[in-house]
C-alpha positions as CSV (number, residue, x, y, z in Angstrom):
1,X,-12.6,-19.1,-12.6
2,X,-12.7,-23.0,-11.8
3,X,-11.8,-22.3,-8.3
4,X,-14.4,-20.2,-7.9
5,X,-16.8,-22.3,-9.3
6,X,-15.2,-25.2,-7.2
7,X,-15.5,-23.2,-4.0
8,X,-19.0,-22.2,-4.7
9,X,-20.5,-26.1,-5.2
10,X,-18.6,-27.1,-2.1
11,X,-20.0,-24.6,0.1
12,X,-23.3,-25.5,-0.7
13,X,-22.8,-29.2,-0.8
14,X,-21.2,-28.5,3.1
15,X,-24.7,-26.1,3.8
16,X,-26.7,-29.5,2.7
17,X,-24.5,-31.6,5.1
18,X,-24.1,-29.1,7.8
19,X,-28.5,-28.2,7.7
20,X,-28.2,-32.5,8.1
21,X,-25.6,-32.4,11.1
22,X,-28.2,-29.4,12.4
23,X,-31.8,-31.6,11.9
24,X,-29.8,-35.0,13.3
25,X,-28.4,-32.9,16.7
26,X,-32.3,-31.6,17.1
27,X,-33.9,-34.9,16.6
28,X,-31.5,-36.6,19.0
29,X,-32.4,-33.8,21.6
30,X,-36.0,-34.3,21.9
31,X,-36.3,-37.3,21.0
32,X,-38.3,-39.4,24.0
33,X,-36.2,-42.7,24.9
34,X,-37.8,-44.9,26.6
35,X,-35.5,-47.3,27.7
36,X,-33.0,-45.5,30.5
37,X,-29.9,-46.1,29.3
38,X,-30.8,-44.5,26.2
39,X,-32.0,-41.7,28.2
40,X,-28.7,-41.5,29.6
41,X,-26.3,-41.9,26.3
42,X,-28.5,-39.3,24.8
43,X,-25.4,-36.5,25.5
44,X,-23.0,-39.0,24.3
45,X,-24.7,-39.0,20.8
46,X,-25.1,-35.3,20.7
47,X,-21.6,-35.2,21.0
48,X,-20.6,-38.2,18.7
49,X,-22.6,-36.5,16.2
50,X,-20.6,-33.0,16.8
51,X,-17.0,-34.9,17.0
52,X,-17.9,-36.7,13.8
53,X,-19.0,-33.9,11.5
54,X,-16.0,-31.9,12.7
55,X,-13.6,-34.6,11.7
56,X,-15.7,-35.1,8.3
57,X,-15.3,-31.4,7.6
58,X,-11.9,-31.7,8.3
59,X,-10.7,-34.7,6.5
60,X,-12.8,-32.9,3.8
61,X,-10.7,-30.1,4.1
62,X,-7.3,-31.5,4.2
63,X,-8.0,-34.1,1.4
64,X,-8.9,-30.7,-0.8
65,X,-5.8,-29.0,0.3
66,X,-3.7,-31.7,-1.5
67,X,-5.7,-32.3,-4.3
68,X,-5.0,-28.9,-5.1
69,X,-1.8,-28.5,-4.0
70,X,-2.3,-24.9,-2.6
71,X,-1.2,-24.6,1.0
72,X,-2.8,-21.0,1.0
73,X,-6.1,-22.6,0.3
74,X,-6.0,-24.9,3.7
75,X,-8.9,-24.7,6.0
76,X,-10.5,-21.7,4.4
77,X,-13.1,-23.6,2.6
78,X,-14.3,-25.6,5.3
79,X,-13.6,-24.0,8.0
80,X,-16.5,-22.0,8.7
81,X,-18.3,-25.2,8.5
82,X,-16.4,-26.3,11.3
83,X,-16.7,-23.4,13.5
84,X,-20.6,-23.2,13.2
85,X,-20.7,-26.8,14.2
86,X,-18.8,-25.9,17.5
87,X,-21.2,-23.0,17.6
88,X,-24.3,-24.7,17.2
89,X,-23.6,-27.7,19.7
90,X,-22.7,-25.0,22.4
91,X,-26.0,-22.9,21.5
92,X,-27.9,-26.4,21.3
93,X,-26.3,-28.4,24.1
94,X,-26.0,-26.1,26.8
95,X,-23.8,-28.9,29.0
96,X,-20.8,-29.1,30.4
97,X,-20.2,-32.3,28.9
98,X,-20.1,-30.7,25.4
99,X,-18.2,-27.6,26.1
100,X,-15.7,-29.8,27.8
101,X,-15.6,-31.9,24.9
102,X,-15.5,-29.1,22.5
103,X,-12.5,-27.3,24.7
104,X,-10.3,-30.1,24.3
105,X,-10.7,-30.5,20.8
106,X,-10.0,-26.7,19.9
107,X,-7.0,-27.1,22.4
108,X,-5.7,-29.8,19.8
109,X,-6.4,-27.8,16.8
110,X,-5.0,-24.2,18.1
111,X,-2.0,-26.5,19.1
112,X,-1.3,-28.4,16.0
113,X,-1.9,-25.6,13.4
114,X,1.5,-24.7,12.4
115,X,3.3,-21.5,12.0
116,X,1.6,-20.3,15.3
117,X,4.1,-19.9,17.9
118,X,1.8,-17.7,20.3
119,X,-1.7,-19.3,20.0
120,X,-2.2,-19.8,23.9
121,X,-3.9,-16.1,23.6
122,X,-6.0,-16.8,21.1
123,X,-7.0,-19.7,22.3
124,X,-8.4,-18.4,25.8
125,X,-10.4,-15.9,23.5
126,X,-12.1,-18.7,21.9
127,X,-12.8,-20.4,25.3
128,X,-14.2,-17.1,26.4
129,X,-16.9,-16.9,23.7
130,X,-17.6,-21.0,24.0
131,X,-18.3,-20.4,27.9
132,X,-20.5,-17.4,26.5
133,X,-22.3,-19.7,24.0
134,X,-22.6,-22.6,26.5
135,X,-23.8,-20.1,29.1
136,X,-25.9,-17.8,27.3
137,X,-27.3,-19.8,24.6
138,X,-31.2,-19.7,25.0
139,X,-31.2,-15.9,24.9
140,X,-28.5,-15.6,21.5
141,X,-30.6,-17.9,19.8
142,X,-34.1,-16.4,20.1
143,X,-32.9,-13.0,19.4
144,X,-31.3,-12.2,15.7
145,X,-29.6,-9.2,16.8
146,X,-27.7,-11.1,19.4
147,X,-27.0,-13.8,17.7
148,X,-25.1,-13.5,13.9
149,X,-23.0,-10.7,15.4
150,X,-21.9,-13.2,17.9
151,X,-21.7,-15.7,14.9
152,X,-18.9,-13.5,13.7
153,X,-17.3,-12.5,17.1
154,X,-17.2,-16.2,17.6
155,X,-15.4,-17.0,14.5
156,X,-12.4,-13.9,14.4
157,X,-10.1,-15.4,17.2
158,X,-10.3,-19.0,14.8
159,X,-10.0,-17.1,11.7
160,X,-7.0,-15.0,13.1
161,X,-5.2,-18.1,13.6
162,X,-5.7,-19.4,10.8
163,X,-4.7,-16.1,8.8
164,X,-1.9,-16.4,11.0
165,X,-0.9,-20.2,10.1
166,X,-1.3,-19.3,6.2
167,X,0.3,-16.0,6.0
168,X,-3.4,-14.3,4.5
169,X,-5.9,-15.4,3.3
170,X,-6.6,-16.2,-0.7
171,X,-10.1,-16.4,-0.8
172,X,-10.6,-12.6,0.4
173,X,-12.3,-11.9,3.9
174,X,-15.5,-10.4,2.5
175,X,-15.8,-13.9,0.9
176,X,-14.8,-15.4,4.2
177,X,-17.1,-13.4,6.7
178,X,-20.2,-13.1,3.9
179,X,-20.3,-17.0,3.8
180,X,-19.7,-17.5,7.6
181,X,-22.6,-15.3,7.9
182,X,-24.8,-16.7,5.3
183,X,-24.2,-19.9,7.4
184,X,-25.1,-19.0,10.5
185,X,-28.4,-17.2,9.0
186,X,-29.4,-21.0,7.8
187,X,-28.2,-22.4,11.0
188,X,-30.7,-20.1,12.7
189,X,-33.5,-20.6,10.7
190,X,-33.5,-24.3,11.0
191,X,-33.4,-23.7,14.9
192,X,-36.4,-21.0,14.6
193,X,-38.3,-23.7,12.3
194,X,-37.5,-26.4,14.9
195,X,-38.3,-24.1,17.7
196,X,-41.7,-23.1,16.0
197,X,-42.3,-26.8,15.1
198,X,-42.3,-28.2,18.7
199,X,-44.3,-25.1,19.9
200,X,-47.2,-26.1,17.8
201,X,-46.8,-29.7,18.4
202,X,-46.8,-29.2,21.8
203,X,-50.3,-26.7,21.4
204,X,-52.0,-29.7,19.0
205,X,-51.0,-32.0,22.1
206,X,-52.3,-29.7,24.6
207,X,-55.6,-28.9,23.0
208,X,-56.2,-32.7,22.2
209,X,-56.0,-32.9,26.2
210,X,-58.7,-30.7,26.4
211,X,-62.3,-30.6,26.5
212,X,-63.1,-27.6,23.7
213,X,-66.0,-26.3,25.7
214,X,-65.2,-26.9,29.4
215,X,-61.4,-26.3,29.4
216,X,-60.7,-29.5,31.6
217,X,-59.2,-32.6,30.5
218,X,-60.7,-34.8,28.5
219,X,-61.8,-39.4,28.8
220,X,-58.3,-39.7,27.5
221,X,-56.4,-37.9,29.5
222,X,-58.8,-39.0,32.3
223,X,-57.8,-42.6,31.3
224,X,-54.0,-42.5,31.3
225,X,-53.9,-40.9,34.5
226,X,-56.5,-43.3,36.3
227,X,-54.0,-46.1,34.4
228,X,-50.9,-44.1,36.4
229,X,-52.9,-43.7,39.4
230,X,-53.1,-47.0,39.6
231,X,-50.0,-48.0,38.8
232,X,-48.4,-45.8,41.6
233,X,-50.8,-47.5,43.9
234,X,-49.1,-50.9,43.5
235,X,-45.7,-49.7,43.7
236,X,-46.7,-47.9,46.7
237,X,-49.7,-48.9,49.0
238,X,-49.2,-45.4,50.1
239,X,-50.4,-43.3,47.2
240,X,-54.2,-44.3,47.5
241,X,-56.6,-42.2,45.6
242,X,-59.8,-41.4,45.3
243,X,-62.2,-41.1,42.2
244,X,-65.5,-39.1,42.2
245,X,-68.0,-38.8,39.1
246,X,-70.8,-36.7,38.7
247,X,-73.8,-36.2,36.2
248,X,-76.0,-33.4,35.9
249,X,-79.6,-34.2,36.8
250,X,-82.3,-34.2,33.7
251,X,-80.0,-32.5,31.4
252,X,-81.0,-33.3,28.6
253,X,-84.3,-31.7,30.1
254,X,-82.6,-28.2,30.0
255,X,-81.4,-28.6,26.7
256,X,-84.7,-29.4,25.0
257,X,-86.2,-26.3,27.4
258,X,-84.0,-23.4,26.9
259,X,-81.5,-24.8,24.0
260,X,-78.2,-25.8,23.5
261,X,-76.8,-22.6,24.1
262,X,-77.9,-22.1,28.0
263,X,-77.1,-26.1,28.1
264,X,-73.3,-24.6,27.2
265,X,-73.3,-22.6,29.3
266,X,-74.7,-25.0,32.6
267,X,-71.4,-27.3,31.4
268,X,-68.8,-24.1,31.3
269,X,-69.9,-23.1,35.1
270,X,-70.1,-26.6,36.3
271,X,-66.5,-27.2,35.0
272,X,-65.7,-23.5,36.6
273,X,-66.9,-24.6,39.9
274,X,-65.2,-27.9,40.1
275,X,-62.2,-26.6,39.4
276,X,-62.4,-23.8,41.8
277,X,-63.5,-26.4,44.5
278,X,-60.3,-28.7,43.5
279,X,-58.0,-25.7,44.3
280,X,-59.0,-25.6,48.0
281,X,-58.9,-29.7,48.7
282,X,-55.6,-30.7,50.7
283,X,-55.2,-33.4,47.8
284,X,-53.7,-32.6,44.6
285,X,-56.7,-33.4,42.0
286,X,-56.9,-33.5,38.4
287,X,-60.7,-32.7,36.9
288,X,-62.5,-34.5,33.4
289,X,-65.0,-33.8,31.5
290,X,-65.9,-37.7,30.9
291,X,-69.0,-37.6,28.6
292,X,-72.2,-35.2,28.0
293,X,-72.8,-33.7,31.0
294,X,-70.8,-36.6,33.3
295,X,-67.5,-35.1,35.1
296,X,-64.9,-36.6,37.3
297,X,-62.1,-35.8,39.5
298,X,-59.1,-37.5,40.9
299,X,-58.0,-37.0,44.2
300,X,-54.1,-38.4,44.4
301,X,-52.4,-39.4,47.3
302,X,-56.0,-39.5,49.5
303,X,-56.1,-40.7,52.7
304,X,-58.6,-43.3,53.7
305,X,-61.0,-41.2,55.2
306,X,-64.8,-42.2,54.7
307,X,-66.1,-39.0,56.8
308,X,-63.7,-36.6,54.5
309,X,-65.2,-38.3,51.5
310,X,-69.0,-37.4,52.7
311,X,-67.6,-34.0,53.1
312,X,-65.8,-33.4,50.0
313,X,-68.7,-34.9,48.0
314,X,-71.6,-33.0,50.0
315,X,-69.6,-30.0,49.5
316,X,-69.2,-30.2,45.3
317,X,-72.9,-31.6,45.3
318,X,-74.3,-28.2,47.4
319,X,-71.8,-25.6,45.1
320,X,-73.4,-27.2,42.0
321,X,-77.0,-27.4,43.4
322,X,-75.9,-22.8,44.4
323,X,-75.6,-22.4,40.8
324,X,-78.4,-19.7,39.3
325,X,-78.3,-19.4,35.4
326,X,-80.8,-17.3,33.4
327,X,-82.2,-17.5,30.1
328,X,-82.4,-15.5,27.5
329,X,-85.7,-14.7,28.7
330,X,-84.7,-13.6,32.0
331,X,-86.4,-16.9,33.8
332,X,-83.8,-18.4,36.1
333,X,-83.3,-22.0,37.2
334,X,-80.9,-24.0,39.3
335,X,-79.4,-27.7,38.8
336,X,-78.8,-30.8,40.6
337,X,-76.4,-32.9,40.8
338,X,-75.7,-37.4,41.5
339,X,-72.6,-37.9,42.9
340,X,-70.6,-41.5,43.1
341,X,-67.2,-42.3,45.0
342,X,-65.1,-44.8,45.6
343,X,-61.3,-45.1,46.8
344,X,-58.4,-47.5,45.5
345,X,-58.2,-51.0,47.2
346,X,-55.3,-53.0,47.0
347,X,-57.7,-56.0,45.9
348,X,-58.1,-54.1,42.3
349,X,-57.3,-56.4,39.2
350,X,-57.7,-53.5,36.8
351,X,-57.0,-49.7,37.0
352,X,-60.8,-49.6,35.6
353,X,-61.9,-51.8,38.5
354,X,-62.0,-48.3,40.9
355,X,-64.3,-46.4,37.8
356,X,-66.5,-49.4,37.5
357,X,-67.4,-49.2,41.2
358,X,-68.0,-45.7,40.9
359,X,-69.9,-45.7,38.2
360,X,-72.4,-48.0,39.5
361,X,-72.3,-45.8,42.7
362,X,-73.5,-43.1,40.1
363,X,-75.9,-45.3,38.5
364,X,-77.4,-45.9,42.7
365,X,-77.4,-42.1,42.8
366,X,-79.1,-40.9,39.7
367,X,-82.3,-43.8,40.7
368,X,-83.7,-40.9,42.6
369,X,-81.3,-38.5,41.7
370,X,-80.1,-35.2,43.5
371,X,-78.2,-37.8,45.6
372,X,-74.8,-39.1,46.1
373,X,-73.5,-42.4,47.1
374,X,-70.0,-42.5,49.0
375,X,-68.5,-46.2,48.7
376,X,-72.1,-47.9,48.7
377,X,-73.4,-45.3,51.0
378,X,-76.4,-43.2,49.7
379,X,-77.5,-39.4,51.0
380,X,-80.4,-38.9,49.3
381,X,-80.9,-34.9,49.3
382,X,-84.2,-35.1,48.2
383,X,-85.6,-37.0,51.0
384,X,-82.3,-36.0,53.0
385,X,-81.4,-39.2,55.0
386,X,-78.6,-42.2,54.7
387,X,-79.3,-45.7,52.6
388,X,-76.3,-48.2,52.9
389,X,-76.2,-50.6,50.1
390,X,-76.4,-54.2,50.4
């Protein structure tokens, strides 16, 4: 009755260490280096980590062997430990680095298990459902069905060998498989935890990009990528880029005239628009909501092209100014729209130098409003001719 007793406390001290091994290999995985050669050892840890559990299960398992004296009892308690390790890194891993690894050491083990004169078989078995696991990992994991019968097809070719090595088995197979199964079911609910984890983190991360009403990206996203923009531009003179912002005329106007609702609903279509217009631009562009009713868009990798810019910025300022929205009492109204733009100049101390300019271009615009102003260079819509700046 001790033995049992024994065997039962170990298996779930090795579930506590193995769930440990199973956290550790998923932290190391998306974990975000920053430094490059971290980046690049990252595999070599995933499979430090593996080799070194392995060895500590087996150590374990030897040590136990002689403390009991019992040849029979070699490998069995541990030994599904070991093969859900090699099971999980493959599933996990996906590389060739780690199957390679993995291959060599289970060449070593199906080699010095004794009493096994005709492993090579086995052994190619075993290989076969590796290069499975290696191969076909993503799709085992996320389905149940696929994945704990392959648990157990994984394990038979390891557990015939060692059935082989022992002459039987003393703990009884329905002990055996039950617990290798009862492993694997852990194994893959940490993964589905882990899995679900990092899908919501990734969501919270995504929605705190966002602008809750408009759907476009919000001052901080709009400020890391001006701060990238930027950056890029100084590394390479080549990546100019161009940075337009945009305030609805008198809105606060519509909001004390027809409410907060219709006011909604003036942002939504602007933001619509803009990003409608964006998709047709040579340029790839990014588009911010940047405040109440101000919005901006990047233009990345721009050519310096003054008469493009008076394009690009007459045509977003006349697809706003299209816009018809109605009321709820049926009375329909249109908006207009100041306009500011500037490009990036290699004299920029500051990533904020470009908004700055901008922004006051805005500020020129919104003086008499319905206007936009193109690197000092006012069209002024409602009197419809060109200003330049002093």
């Amino acid at each position: 009755m001790l033995d049992w007793e024994i065997r039962i406390v170990t298996f779930i001290t090795n579930t506590l260490v193995l769930i440990g091994y199973a956290m550790l290999f998923n932290w190391l995985q998306a974990a975000k280096f920053h430094r490059p050669r971290q980046k690049k050892l990252r595999m070599v840890y995933l499979i430090g980590i593996t080799v070194a559990f392995l060895l500590l299960f087996h150590v374990a398992s030897i040590l136990s062997m002689r403390q009991a004296g019992n040849k029979a009892g070699f490998g069995w308690t541990y030994i599904n430990f070991q093969i859900s390790t090699v099971m999980f890194a493959l599933l996990k891993a996906r590389s060739w680095k780690t199957f390679n690894c993995l291959a060599l050491l289970m060449i070593i083990w199906f080699w010095w298990l004794p009493d096994v004169s005709n492993w090579l078989p086995l052994y190619v078995v075993s290989l076969a459902l590796m290069l499975v696991a290696k191969q076909f990992g993503a799709q085992i994991v996320k389905q149940p069905l696929y994945y704990f019968p392959f648990s157990l097809v994984f394990a038979l070719p390891i557990f015939t060998m060692n059935a082989i090595s022992l002459g039987g088995i003393n703990v009884g197979w329905l002990w055996q498989l039950g617990t290798c199964l009862v492993i694997n079911v852990i194994l893959w609910m940490v993964q589905y935890f882990e899995l679900r984890y990092t899908k919501t983190q990734a969501k919270l991360r995504q929605e705190a990009r966002r602008d809750d009403l408009t759907g476009l990206y919000n001052f901080r996203v709009f400020n890391e990528d001006l701060q990238t923009a930027y950056q890029n531009f100084h590394t390479d003179p080549k990546r100019g880029y161009a940075l337009y912002t945009l305030d609805i005329d008198h809105f606060k106007q519509i909001n004390d005239q027809y409410g907060h609702l219709v006011g909604n609903d003036v942002l939504q279509q602007v933001a619509q628009t803009l990003k409608q217009l964006m998709t047709n631009l040579e340029y790839a562009s990014k588009t911010y909501r940047t405040g109440g009713e101000e919005f901006s868009f990047l233009l990345l990798d721009a050519a310096a092209n003054f008469e493009r810019a008076i394009e690009i910025s007459k045509r977003v300022h006349d697809a706003l100014g299209a816009l018809r929205f109605t009321t709820d009492e049926g009375e329909t109204f249109q908006i207009t729209v100041s306009l500011g733009q500037d490009r990036s100049i290699l004299d920029d101390k500051n990533y904020l130098d470009i908004y700055n300019r901008a922004d006051k271009y805005l500020y020129d615009s919104k003086q008499s409003r319905n206007a936009i102003t193109v690197r000092g260079v006012i069209f002024d819509f409602t009197q419809q001719h060109r200003v330049t700046l002093k």
